[in-house]
Z-matrix of the N, CA and C atoms (Angstrom, degrees):
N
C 1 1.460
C 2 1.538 1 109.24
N 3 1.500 2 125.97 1 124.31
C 4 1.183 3 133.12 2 173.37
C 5 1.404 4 101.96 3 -67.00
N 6 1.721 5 99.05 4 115.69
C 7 1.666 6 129.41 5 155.49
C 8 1.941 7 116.74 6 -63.05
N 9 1.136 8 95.65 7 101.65
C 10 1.584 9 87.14 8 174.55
C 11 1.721 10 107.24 9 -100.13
N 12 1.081 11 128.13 10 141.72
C 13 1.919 12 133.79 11 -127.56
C 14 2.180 13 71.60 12 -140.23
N 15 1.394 14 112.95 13 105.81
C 16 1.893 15 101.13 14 149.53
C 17 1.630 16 114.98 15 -81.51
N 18 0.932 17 115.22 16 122.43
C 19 2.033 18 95.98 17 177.72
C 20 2.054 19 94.96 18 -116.71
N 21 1.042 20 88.24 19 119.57
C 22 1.590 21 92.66 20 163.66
C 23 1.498 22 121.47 21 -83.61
N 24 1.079 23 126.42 22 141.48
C 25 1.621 24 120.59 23 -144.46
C 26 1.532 25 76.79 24 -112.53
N 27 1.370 26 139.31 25 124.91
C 28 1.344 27 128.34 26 170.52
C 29 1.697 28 99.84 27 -149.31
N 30 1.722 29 108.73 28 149.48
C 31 1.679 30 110.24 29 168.04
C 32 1.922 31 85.76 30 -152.23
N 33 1.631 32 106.32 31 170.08
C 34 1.367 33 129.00 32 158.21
C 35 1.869 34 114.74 33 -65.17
N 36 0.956 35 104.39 34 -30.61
C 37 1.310 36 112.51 35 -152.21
C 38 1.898 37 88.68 36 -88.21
N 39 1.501 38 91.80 37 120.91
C 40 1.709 39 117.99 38 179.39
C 41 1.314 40 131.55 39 -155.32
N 42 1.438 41 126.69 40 81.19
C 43 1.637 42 132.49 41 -174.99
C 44 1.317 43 108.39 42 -33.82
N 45 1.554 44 132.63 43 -39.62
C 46 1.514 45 120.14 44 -173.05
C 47 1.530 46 120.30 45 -116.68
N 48 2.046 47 114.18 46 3.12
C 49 0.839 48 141.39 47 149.33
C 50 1.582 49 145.24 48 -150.11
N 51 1.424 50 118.71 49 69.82
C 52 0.984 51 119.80 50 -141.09
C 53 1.376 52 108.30 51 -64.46
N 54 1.372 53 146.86 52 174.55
C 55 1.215 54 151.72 53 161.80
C 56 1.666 55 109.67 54 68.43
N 57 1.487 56 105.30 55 9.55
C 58 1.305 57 113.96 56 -162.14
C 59 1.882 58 117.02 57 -64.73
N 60 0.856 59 126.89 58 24.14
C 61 2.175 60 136.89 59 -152.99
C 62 1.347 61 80.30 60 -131.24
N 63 1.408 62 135.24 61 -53.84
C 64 1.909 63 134.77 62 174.87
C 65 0.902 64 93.56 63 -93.49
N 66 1.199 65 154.07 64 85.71
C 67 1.340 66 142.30 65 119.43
C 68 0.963 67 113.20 66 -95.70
N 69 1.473 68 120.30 67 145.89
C 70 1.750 69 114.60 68 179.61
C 71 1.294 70 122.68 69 -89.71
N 72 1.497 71 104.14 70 112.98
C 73 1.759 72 119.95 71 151.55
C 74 1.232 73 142.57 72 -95.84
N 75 1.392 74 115.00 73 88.46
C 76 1.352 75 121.14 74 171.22
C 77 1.768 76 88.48 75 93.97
N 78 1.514 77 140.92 76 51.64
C 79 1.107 78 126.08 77 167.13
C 80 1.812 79 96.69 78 105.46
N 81 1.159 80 110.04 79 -53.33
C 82 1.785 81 101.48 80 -157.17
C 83 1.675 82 86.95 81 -131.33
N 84 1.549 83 80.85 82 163.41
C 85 1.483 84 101.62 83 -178.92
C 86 1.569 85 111.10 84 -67.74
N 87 1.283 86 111.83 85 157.02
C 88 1.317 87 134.07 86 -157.64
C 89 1.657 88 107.62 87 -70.33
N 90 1.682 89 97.01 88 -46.86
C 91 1.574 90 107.87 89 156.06
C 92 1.339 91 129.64 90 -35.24
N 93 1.572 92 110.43 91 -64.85
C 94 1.333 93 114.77 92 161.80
C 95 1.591 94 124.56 93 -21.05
N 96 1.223 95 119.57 94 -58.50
C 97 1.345 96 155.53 95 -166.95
C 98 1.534 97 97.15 96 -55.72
N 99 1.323 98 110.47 97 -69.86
C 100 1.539 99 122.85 98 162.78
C 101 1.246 100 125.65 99 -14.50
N 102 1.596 101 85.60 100 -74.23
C 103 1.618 102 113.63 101 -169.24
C 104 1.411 103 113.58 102 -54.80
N 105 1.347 104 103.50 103 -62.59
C 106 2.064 105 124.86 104 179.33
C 107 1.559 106 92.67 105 -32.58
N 108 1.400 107 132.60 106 -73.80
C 109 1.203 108 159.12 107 154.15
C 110 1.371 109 114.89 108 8.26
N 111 1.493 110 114.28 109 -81.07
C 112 1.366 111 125.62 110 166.79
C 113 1.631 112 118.89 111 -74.05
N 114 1.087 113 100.61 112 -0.21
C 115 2.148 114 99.39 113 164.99
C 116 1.275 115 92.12 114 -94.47
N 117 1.315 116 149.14 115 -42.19
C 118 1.702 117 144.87 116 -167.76
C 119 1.362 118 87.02 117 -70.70
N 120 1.600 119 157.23 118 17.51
C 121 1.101 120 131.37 119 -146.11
C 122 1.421 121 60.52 120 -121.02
N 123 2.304 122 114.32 121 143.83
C 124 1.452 123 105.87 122 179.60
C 125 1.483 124 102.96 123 -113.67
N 126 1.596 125 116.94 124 22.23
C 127 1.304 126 104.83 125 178.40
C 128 1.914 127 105.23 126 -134.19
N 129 1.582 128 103.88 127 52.92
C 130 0.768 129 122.97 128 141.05
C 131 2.143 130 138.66 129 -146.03
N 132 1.052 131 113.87 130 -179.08
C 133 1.476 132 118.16 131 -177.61
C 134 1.558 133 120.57 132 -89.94
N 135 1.065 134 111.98 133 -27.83
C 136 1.890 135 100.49 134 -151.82
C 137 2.217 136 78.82 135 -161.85
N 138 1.102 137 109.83 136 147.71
C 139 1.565 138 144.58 137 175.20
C 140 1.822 139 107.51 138 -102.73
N 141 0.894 140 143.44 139 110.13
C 142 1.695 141 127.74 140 173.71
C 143 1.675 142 105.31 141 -144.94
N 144 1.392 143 112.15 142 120.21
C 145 1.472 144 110.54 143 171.73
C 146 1.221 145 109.45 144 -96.52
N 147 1.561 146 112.27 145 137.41
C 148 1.274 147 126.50 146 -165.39
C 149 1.278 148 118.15 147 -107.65
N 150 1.525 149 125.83 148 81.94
C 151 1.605 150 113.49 149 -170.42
C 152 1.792 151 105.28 150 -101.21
N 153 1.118 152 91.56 151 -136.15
C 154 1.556 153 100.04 152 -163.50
C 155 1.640 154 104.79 153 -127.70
N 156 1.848 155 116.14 154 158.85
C 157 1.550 156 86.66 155 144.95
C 158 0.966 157 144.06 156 -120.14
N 159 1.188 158 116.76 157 62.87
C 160 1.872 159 138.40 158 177.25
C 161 1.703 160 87.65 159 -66.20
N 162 1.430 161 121.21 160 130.80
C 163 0.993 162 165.40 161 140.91
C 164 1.557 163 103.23 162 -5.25
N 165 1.247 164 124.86 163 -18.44
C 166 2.170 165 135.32 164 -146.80
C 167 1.562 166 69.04 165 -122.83
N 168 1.657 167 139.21 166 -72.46
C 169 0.830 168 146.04 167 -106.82
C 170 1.707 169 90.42 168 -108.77
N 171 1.003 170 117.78 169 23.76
C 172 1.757 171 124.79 170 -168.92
C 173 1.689 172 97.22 171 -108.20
N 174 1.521 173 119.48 172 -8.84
C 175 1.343 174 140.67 173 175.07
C 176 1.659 175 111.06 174 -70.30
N 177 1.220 176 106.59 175 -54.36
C 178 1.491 177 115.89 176 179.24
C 179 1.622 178 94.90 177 -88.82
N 180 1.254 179 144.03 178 -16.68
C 181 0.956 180 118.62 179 162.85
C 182 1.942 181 127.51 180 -62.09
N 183 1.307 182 110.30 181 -32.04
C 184 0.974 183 152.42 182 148.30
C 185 1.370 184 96.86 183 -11.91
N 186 1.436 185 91.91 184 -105.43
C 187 1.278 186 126.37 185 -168.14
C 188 1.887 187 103.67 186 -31.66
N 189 1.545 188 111.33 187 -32.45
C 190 1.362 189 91.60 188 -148.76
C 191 1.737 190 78.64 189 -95.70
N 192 1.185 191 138.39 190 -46.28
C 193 1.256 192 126.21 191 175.42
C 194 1.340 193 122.06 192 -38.22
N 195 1.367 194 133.06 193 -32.76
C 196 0.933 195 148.57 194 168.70
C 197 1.981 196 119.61 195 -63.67
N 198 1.541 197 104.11 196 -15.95
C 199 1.272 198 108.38 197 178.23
C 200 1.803 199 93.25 198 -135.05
N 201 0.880 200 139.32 199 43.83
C 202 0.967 201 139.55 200 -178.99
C 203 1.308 202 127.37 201 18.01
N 204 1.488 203 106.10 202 74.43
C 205 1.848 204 117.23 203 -173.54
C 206 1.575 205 96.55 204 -152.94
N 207 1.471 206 86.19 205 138.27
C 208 1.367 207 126.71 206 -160.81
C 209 1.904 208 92.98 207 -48.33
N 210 1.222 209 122.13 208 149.35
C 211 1.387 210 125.10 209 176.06
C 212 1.336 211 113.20 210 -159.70
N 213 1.645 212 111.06 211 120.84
C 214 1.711 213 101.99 212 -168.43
C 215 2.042 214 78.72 213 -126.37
N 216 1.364 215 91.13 214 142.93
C 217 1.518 216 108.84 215 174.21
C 218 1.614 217 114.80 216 -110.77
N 219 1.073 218 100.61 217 138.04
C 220 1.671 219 91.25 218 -165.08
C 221 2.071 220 91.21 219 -152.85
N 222 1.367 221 96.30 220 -156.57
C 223 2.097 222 99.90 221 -157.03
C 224 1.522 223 93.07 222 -73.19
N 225 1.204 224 133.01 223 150.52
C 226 1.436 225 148.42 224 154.85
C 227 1.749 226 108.31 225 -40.12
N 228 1.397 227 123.58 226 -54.63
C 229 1.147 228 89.58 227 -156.11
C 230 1.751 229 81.52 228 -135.69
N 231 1.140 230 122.20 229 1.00
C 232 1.933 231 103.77 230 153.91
C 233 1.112 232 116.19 231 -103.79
N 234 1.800 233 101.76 232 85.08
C 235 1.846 234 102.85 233 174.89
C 236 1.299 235 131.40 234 -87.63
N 237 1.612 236 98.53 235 12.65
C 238 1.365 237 106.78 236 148.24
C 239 1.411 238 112.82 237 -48.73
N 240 1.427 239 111.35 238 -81.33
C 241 1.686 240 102.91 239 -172.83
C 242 1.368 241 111.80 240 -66.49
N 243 1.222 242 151.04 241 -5.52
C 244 1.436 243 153.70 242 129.32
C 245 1.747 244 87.50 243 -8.68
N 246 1.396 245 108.14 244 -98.03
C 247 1.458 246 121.57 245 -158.60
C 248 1.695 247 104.25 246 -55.48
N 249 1.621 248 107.82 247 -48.62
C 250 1.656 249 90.65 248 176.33
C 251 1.741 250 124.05 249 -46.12
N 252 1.513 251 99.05 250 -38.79
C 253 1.856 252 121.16 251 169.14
C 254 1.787 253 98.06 252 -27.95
N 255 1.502 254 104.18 253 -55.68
C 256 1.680 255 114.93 254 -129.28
C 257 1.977 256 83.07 255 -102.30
N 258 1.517 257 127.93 256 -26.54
C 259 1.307 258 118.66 257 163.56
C 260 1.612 259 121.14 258 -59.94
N 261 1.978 260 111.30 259 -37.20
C 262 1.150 261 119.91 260 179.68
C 263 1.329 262 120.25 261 -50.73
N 264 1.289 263 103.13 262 -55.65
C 265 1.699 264 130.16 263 -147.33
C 266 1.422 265 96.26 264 -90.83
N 267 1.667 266 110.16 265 5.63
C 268 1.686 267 101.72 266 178.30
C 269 1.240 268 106.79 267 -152.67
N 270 1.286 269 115.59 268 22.55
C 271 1.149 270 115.97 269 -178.04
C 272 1.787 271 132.88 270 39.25
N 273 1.224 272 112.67 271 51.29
C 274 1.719 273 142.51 272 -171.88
C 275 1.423 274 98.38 273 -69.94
N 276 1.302 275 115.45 274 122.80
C 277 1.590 276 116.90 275 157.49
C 278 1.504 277 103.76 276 -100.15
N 279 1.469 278 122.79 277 -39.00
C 280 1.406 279 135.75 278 170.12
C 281 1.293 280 114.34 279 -113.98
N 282 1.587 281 92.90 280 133.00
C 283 1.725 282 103.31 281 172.27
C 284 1.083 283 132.97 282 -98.18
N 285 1.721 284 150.45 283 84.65
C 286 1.356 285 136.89 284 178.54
C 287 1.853 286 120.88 285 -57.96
N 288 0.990 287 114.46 286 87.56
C 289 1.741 288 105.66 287 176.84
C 290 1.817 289 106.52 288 -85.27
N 291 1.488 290 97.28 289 105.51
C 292 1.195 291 127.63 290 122.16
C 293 1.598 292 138.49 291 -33.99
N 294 1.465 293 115.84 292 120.98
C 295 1.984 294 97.58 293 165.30
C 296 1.764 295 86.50 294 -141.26
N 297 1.863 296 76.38 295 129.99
C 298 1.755 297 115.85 296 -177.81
C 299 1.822 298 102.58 297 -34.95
N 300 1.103 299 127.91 298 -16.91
C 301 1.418 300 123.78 299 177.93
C 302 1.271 301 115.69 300 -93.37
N 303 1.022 302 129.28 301 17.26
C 304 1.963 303 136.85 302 -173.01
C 305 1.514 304 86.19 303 -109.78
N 306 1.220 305 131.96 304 77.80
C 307 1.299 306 128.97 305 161.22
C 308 1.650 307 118.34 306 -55.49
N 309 0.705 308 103.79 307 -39.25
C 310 1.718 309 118.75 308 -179.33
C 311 1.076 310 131.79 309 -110.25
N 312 1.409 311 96.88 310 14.27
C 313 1.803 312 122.94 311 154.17
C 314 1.734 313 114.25 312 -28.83
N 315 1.720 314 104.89 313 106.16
C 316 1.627 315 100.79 314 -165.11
C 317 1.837 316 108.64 315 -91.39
N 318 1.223 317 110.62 316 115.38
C 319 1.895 318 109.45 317 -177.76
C 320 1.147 319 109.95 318 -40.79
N 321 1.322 320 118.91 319 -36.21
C 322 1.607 321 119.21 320 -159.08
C 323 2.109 322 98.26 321 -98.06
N 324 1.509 323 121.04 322 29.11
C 325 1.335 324 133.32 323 171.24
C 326 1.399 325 91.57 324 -128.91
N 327 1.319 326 156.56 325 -27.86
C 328 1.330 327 167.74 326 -85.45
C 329 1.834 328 87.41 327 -166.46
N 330 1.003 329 106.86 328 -56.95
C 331 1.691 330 106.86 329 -164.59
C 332 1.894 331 102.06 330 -84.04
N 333 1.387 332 98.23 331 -31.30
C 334 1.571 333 92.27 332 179.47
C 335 1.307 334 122.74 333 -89.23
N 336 1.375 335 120.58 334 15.94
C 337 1.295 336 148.71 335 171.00
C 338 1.189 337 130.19 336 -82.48
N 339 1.646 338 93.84 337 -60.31
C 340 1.836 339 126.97 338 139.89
C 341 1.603 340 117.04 339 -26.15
N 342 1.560 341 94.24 340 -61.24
C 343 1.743 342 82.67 341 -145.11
C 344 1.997 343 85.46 342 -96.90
N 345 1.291 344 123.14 343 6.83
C 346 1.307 345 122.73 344 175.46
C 347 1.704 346 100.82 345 -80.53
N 348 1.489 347 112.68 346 -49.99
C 349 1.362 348 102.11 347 178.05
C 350 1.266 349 126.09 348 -65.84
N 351 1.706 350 131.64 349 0.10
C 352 1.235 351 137.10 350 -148.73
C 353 1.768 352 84.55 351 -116.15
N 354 1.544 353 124.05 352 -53.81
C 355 1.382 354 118.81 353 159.68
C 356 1.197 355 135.27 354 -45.87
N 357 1.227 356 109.36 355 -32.22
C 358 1.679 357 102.44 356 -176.16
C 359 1.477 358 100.63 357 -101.85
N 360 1.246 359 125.27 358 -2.04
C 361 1.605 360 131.51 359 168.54
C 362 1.401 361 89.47 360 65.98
N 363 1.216 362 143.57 361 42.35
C 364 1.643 363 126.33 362 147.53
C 365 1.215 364 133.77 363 -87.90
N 366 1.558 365 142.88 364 -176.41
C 367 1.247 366 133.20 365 -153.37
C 368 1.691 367 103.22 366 -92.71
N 369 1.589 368 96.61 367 -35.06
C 370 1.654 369 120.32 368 -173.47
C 371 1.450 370 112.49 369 -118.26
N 372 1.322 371 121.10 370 147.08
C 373 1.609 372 134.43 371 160.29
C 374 1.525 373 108.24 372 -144.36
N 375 1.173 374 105.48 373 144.26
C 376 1.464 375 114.76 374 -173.11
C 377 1.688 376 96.29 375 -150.27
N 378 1.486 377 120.03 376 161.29
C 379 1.497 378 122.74 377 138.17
C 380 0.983 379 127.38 378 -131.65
N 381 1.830 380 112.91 379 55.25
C 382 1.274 381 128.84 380 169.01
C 383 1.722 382 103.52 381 -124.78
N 384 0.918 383 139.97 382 11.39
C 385 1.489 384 139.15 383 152.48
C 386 1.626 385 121.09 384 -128.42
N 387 1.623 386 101.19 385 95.77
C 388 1.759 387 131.51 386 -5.42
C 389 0.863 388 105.47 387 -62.27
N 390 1.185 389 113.02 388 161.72
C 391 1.953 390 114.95 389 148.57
C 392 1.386 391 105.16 390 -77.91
N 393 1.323 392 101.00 391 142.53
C 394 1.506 393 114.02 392 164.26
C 395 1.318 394 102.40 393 -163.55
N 396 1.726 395 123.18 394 44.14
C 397 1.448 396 128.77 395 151.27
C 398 1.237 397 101.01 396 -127.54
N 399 1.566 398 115.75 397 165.83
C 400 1.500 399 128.27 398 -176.44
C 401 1.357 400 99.81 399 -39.25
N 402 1.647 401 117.70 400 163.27
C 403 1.805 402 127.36 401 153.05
C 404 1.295 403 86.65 402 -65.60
N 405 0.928 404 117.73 403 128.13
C 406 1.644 405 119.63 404 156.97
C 407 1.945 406 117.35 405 139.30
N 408 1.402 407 102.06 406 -34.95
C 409 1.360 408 115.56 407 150.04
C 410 0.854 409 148.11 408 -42.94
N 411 1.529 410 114.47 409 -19.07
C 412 1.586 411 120.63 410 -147.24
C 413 1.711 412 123.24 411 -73.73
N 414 1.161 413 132.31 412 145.09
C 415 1.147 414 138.20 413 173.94
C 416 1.576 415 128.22 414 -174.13
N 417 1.731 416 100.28 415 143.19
C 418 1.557 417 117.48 416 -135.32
C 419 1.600 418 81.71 417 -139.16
N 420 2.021 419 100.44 418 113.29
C 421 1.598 420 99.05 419 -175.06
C 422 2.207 421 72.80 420 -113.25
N 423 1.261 422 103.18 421 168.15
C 424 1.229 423 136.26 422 -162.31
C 425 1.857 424 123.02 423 178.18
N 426 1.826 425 98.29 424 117.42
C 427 1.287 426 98.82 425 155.28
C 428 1.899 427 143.54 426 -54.01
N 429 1.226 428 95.94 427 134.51
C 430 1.503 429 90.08 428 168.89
C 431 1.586 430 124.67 429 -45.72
N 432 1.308 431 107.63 430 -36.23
C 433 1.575 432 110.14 431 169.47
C 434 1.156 433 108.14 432 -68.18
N 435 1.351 434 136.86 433 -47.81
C 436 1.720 435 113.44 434 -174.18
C 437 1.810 436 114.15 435 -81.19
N 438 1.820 437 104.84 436 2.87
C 439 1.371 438 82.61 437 -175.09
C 440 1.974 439 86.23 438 -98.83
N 441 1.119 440 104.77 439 -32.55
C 442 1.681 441 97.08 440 172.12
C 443 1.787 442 123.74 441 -35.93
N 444 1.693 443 95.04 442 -35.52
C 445 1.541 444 110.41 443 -171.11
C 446 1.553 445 98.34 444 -80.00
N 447 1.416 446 105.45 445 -26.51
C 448 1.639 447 89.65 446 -170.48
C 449 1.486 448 111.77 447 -94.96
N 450 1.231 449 129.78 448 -32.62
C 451 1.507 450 144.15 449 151.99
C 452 1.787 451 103.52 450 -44.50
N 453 0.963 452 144.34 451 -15.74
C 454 1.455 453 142.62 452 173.88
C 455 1.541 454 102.11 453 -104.74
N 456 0.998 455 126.65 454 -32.76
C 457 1.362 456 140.74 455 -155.13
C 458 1.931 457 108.50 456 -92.72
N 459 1.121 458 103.24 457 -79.71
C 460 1.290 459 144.28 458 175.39
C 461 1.567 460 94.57 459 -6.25
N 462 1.395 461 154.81 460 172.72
C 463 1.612 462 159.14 461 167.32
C 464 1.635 463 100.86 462 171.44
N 465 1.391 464 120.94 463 -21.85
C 466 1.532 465 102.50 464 160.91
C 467 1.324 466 133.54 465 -80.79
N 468 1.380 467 132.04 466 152.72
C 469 1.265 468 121.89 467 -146.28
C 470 1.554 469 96.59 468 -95.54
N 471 1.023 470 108.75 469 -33.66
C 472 1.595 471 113.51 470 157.86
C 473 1.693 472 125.80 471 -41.36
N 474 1.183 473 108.45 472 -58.64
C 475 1.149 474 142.32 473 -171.46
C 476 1.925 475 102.86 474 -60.19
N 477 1.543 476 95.78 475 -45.20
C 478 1.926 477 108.44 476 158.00
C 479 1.131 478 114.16 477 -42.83
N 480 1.348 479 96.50 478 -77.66
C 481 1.693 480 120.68 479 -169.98
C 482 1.597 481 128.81 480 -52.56
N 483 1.429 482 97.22 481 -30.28
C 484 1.737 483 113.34 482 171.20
C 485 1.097 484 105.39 483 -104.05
N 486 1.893 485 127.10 484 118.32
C 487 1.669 486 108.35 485 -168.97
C 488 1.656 487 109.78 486 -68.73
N 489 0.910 488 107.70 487 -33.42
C 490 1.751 489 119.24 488 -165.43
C 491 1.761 490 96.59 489 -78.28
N 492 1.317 491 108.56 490 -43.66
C 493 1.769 492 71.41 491 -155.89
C 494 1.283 493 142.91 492 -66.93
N 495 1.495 494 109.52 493 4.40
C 496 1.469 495 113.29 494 163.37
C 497 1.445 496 125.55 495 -68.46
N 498 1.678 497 116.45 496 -16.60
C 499 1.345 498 135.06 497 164.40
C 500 1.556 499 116.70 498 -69.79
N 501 1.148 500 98.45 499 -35.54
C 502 1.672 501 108.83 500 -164.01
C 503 1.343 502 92.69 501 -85.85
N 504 1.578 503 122.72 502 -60.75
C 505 1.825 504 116.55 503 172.40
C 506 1.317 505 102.53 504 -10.19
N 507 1.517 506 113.39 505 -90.04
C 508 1.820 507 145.13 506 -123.94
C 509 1.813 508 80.93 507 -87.71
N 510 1.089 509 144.49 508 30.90
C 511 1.599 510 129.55 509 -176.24
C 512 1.745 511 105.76 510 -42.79
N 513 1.595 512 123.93 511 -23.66
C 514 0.877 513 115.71 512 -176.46
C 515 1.540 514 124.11 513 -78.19
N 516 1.366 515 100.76 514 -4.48
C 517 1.307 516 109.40 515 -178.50
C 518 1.596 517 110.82 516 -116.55
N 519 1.544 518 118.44 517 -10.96
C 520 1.217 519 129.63 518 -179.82
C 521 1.406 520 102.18 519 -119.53
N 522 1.575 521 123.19 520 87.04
C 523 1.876 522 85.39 521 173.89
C 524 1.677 523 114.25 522 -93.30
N 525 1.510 524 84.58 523 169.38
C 526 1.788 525 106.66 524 -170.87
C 527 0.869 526 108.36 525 -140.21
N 528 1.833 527 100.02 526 150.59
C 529 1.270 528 110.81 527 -173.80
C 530 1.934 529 107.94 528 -116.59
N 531 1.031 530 107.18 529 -178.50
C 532 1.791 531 92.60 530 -172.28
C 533 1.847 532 100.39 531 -145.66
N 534 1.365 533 122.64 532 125.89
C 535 1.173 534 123.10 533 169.16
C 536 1.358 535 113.37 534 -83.40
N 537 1.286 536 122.26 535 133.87
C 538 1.480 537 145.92 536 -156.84
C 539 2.135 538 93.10 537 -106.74
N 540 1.222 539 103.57 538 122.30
C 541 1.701 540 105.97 539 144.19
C 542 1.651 541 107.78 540 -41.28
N 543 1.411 542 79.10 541 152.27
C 544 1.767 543 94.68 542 174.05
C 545 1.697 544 105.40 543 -112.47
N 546 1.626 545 102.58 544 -7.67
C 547 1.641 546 106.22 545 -176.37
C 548 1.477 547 101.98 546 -125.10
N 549 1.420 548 119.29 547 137.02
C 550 1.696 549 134.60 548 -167.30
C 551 1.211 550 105.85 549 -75.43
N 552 1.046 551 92.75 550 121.96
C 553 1.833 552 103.81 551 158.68
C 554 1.520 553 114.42 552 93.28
N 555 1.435 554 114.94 553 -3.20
C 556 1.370 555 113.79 554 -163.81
C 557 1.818 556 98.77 555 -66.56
N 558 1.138 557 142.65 556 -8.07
C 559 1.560 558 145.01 557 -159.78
C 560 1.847 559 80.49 558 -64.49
N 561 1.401 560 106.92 559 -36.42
C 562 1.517 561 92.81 560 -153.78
C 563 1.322 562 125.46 561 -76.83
N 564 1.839 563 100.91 562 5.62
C 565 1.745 564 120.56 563 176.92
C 566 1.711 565 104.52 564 -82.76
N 567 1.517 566 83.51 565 143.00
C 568 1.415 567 90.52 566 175.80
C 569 1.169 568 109.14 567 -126.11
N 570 1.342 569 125.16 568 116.65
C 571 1.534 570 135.52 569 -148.46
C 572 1.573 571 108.39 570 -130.94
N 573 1.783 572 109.76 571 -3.78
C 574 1.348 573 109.87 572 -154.84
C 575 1.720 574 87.32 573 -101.55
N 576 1.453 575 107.74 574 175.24
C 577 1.423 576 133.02 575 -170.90
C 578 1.456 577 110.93 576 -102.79
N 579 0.861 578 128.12 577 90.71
C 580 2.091 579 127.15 578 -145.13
C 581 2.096 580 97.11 579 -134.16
N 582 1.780 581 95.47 580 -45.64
C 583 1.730 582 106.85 581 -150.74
C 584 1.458 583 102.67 582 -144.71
N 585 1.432 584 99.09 583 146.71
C 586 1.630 585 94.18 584 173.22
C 587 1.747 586 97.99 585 -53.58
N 588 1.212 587 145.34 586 -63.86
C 589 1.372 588 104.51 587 -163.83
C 590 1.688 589 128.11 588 -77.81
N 591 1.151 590 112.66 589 32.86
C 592 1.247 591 120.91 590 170.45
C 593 1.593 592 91.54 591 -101.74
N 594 1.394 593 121.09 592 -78.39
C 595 1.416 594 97.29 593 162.93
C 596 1.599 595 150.32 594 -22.83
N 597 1.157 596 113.26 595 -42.10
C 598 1.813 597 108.79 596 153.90
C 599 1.354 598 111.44 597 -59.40
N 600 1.053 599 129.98 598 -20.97
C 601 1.270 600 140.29 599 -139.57
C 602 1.596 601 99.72 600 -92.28
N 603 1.791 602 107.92 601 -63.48
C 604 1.391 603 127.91 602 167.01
C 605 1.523 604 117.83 603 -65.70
N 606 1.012 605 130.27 604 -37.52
C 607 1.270 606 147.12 605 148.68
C 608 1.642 607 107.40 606 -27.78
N 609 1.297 608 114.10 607 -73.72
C 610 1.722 609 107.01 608 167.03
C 611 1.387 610 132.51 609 -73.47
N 612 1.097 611 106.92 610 5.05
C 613 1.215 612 113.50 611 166.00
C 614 1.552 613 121.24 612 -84.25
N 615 1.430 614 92.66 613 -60.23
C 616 2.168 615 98.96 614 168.77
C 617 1.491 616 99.99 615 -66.18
């Protein structure tokens, strides 16, 4: 039976908001928010936030023991093997990537992402190329084989640090498919958790 693996990509460490994944929205951390989010998602298995172990980042480790959610710690800045870590240790045939700043990450955009890449049988699905859903939506389903290929593959440091873009490069060797909005113009919402005024922002919203 195909294991579908959500990993939320989350750390403390933020130039225009630091500590911004715990920050409090509406009572609980923003993470929380995330998380709740991607367990309602019904076309997947297992929830896992994926931080680091930088010393800052022992906070969200914290945090998730403290609410009982799965937490694998792995290198700061090759989250390639971060996520290869989090396919091993859970046995992932499919990967949902998550990032800890999509507070309002919707399950039912998450599952049709899912079950779009499972129809068109490709390696990748996304509905951010293009975007034409809010910043804040985002989600990137991926086989274990193309993230195996790209974790073996991979030598740019970029290419580390961003799990996908060695998938997204090579499309000729990965194809993908991309879920489209059904409503115009929404690309131009910004819904994600980036800046203090994205924070006031999410803040009035919950």
């Amino acid at each position: 039976m195909t294991r579908t693996i959500c990993v939320v990509q989350a750390r403390m460490g933020s130039t225009r908001l630091p500590g911004k994944v715990l920050k409090d929205v509406s009572g609980k951390p923003s993470l929380q928010w995330t998380v709740d989010a991607c367990k309602m998602a019904k076309q997947t298995d297992e929830v896992v936030v994926a931080t680091s172990f930088l010393e800052k980042d022992d906070a969200i480790a914290a945090f998730c023991r403290s609410q009982d959610i799965d937490c694998f710690r792995g290198d700061e800045k090759d989250v390639l093997s971060r996520f290869m870590g989090v396919a091993t240790e859970y046995r992932a045939d499919i990967l949902v990537r998550i990032t800890g700043d999509c507070t309002f990450i919707d399950p039912r955009v998450i599952d049709e992402v899912v079950k779009l890449r499972e129809m068109k049988d490709v390696a990748y699905a996304t509905n951010t190329d293009p975007p034409t859903w809010p910043d804040g939506l985002d989600a990137e389903v991926f086989t274990r084989d193309a993230l195996e290929c790209a974790h073996r593959e991979a030598i740019r440091g970029t290419d580390r640090d961003c799990v996908t873009r060695f998938i997204v490069r090579n499309r000729h060797r990965f194809p993908a498919a991309n879920l489209v909005c059904p409503l115009p113009d929404l690309h131009r919402e910004r819904w994600v958790l980036d800046s203090p005024e994205d924070y006031e922002f999410v803040r009035a919203v919950a």
